[in-house]
Biopython code that builds the backbone (N, CA, C, O; Angstrom):
import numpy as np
from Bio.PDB.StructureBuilder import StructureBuilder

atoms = [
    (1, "UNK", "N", (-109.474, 37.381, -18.486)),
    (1, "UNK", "CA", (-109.150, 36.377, -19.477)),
    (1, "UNK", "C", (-107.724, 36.601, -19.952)),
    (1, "UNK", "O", (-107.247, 37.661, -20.357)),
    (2, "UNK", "N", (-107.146, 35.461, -19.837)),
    (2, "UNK", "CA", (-105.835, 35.759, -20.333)),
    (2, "UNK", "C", (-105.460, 35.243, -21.797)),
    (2, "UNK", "O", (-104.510, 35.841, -22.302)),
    (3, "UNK", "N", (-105.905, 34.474, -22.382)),
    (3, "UNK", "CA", (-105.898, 33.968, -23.471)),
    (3, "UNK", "C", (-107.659, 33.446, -24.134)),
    (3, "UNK", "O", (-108.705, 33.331, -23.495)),
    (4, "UNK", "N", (-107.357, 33.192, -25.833)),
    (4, "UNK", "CA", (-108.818, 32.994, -26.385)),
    (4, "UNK", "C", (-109.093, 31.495, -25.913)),
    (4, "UNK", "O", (-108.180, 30.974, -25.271)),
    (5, "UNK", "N", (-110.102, 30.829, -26.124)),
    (5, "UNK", "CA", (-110.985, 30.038, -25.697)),
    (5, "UNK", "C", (-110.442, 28.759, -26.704)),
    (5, "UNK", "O", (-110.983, 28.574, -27.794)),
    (6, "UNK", "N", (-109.625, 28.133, -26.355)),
    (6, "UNK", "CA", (-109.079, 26.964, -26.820)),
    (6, "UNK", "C", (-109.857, 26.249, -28.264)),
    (6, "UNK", "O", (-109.275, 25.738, -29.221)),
    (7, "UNK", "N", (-111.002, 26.370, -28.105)),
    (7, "UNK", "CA", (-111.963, 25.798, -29.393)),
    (7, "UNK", "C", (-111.634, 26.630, -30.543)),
    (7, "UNK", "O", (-111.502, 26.079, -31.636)),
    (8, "UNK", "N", (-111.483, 27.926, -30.427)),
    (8, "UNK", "CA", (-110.754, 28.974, -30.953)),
    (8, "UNK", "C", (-109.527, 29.068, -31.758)),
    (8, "UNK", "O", (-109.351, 29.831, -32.708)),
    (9, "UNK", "N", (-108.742, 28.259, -31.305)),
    (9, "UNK", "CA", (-107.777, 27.718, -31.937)),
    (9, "UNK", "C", (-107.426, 27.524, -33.015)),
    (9, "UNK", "O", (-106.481, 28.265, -33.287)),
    (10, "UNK", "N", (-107.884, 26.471, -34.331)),
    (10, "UNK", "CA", (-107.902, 26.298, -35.025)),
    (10, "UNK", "C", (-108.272, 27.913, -36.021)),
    (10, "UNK", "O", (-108.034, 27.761, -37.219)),
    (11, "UNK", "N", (-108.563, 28.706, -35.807)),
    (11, "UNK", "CA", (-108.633, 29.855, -36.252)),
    (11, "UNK", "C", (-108.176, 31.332, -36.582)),
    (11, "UNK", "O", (-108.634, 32.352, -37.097)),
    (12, "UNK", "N", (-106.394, 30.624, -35.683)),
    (12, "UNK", "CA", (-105.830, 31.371, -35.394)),
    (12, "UNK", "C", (-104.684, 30.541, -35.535)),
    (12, "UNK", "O", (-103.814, 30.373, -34.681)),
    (13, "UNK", "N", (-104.746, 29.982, -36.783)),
    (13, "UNK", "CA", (-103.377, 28.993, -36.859)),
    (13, "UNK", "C", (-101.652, 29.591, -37.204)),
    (13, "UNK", "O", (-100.550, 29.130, -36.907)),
    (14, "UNK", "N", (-102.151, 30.996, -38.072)),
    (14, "UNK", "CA", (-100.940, 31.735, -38.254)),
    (14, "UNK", "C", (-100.110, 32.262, -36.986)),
    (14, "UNK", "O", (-98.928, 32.556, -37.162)),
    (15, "UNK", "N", (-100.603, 32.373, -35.897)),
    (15, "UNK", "CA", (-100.507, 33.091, -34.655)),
    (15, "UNK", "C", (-100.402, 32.029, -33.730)),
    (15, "UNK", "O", (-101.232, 31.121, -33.746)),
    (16, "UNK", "N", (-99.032, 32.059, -32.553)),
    (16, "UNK", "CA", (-98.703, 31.394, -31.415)),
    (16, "UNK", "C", (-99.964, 32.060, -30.337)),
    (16, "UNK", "O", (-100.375, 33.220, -30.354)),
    (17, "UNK", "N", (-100.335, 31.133, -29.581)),
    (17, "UNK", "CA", (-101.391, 31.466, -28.909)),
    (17, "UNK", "C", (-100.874, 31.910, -27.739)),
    (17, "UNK", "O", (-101.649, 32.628, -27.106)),
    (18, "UNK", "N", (-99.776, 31.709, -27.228)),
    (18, "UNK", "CA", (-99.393, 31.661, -25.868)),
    (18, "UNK", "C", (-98.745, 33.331, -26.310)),
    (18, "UNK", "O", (-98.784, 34.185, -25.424)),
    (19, "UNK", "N", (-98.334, 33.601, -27.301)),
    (19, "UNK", "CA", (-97.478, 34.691, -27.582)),
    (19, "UNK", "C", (-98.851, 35.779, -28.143)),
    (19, "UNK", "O", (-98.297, 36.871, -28.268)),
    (20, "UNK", "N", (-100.073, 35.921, -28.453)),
    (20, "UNK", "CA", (-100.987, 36.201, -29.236)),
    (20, "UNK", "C", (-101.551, 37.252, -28.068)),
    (20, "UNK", "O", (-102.221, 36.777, -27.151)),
    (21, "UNK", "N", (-101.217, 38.990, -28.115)),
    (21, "UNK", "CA", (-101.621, 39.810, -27.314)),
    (21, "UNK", "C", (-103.256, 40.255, -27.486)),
    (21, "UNK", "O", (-103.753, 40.901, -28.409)),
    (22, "UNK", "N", (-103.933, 39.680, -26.260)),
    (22, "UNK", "CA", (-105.333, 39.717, -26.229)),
    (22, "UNK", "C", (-105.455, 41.787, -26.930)),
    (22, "UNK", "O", (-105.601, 42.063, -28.121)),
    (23, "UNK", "N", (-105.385, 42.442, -26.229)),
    (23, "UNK", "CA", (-104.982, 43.591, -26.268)),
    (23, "UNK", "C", (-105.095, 44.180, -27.806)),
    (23, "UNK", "O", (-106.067, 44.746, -28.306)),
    (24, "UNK", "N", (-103.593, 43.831, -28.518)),
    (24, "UNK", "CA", (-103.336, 44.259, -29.903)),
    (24, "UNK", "C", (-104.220, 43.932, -30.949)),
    (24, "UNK", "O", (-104.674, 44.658, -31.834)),
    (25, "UNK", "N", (-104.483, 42.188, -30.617)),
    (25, "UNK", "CA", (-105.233, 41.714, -31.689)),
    (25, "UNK", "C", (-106.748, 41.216, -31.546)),
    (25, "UNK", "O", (-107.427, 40.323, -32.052)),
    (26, "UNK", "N", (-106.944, 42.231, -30.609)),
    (26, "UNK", "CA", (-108.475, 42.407, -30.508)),
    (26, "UNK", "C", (-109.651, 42.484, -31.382)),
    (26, "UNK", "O", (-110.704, 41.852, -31.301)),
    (27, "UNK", "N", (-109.170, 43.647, -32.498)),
    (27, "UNK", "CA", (-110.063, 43.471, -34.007)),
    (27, "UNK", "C", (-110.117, 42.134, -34.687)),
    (27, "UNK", "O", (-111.132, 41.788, -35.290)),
    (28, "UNK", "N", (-109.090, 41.400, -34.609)),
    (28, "UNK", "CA", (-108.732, 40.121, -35.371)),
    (28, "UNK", "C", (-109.637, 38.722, -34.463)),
    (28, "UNK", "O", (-110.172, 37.731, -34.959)),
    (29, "UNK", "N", (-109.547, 39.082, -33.175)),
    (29, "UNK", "CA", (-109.803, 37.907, -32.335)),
    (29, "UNK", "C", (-111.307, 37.810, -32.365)),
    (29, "UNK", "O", (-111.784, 36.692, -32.172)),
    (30, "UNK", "N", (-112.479, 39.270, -32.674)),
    (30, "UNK", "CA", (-113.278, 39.599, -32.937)),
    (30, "UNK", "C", (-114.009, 39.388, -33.989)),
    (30, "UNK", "O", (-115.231, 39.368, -33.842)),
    (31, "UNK", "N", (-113.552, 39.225, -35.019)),
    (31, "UNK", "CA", (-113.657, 39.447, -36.317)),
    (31, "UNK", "C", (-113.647, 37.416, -36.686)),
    (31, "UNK", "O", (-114.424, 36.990, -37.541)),
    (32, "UNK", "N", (-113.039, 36.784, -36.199)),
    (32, "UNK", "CA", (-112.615, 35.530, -36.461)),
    (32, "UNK", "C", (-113.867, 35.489, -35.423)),
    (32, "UNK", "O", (-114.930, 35.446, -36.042)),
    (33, "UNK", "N", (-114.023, 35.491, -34.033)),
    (33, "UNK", "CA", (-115.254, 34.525, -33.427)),
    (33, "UNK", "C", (-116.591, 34.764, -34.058)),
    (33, "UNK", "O", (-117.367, 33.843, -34.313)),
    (34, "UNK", "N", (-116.901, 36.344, -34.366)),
    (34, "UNK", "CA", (-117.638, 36.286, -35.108)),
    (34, "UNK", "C", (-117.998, 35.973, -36.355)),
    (34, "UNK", "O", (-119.114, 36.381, -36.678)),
    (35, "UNK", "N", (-117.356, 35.335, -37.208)),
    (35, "UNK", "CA", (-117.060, 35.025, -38.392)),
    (35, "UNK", "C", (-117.062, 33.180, -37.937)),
    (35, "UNK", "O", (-118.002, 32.648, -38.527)),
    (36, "UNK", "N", (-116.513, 32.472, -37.340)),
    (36, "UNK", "CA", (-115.933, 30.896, -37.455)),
    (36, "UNK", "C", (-117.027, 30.764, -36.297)),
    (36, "UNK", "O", (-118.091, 30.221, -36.594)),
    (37, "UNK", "N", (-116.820, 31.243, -34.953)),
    (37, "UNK", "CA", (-117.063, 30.779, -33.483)),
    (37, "UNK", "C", (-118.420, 30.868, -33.505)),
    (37, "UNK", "O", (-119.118, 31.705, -34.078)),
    (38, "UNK", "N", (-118.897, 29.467, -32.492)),
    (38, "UNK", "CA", (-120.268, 28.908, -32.102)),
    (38, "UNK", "C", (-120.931, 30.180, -31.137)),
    (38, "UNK", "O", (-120.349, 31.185, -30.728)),
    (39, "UNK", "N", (-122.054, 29.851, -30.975)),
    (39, "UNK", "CA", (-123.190, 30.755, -29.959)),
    (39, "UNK", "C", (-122.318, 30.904, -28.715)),
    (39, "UNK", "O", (-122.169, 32.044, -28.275)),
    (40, "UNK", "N", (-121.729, 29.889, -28.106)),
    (40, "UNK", "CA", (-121.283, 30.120, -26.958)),
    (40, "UNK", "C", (-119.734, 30.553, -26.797)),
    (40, "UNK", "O", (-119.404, 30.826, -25.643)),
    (41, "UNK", "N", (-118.911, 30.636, -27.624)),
    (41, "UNK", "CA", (-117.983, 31.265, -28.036)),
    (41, "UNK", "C", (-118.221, 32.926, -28.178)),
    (41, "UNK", "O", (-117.241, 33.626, -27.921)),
    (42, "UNK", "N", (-118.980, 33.330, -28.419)),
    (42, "UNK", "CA", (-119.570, 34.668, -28.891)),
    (42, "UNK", "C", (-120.125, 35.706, -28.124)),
    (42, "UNK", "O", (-120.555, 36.719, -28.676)),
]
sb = StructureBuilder()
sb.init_structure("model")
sb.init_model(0)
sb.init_chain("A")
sb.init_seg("    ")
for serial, (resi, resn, name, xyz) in enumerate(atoms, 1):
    if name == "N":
        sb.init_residue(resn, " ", resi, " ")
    sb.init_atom(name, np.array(xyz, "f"), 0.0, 1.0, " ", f" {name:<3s}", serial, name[0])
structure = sb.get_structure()
């Protein structure tokens, strides 16, 4: 996976997505699907 799941988006509005290191902001990307993101997001 190279980037989050487009539906995702809106959740991550402070943050350029294309620039947004899967890697670094792993706790954050985590923390937001589980928190905002649907069953299948998850």
């Amino acid at each position: 996976m190279t980037s989050i799941p487009s539906s995702l988006a809106p959740f991550f509005q402070e943050y350029s997505l294309e620039q947004l290191d899967l890697h670094d902001a792993a706790n954050t990307i985590i923390e937001r699907t589980l928190r905002f993101g649907n069953r299948a997001e998850i």
